[in-house]
C-alpha positions in Angstrom: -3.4 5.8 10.4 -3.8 1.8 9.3 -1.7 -0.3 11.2 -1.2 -2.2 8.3 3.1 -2.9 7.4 3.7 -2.6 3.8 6.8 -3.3 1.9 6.9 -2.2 -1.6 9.7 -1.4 -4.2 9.8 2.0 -5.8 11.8 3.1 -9.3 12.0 6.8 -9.3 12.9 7.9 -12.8 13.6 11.1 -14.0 17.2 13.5 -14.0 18.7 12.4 -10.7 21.6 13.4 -8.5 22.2 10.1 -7.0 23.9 11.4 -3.7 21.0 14.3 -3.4 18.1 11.8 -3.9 19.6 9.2 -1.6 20.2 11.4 1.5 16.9 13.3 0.7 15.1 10.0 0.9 16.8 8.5 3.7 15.7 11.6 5.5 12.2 11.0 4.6 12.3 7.4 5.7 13.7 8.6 9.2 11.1 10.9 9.7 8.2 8.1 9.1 10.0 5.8 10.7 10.6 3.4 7.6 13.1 0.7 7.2 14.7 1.4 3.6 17.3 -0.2 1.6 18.8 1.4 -1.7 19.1 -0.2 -4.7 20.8 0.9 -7.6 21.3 4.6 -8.7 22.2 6.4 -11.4 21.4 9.9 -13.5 18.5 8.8 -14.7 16.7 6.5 -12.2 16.8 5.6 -8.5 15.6 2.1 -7.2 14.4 1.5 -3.2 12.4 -0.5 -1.2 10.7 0.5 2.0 8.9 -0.8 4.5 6.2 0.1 7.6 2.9 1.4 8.0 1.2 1.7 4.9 0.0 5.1 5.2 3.8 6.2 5.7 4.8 4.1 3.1 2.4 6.6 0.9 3.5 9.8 2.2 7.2 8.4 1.3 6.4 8.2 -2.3 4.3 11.4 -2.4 7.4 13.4 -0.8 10.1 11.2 -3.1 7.9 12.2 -6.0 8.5 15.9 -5.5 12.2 15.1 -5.0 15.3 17.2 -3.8 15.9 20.7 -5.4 18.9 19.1 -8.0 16.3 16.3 -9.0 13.3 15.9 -11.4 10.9 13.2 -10.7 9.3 12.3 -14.2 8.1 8.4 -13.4 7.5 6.4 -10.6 6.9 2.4 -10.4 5.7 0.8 -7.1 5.5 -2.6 -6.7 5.1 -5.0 -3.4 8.6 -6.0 -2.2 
């Protein structure tokens, strides 16, 4: 893994359950030990910002991307935060 911190921004856009999306991504962030802060949220898009190692930071968005069960991930922007 790169010991390289990252922070960078992510828009998840798509049909989104804002309470589903937030606690399913907060759980993700736990689990690679990620700072996060939410952003705004609303049934179409979900803004975040993360930050740690950058190989975490990429599994994040690959497991955001597929989303929890109530949400459909259509579009996602990353930029550096």
């Amino acid at each position: 893994m790169s010991g390289i911190i990252q922070a960078a921004r992510f828009t998840f856009r798509g049909q989104m359950v804002c309470e589903s999306f937030t606690e399913f991504a907060l759980h993700r962030a736990r689990r690679l030990d990620l700072a996060i802060d939410f952003g705004l949220c609303d049934s179409g898009s979900a803004t975040l910002s993360v930050k740690g190692q950058e190989d975490l930071v990429d599994a994040f968005e690959m497991a955001c991307s597929l989303g929890p069960y109530d949400c459909i991930i259509l579009d996602i922007e990353r930029a550096a935060a």
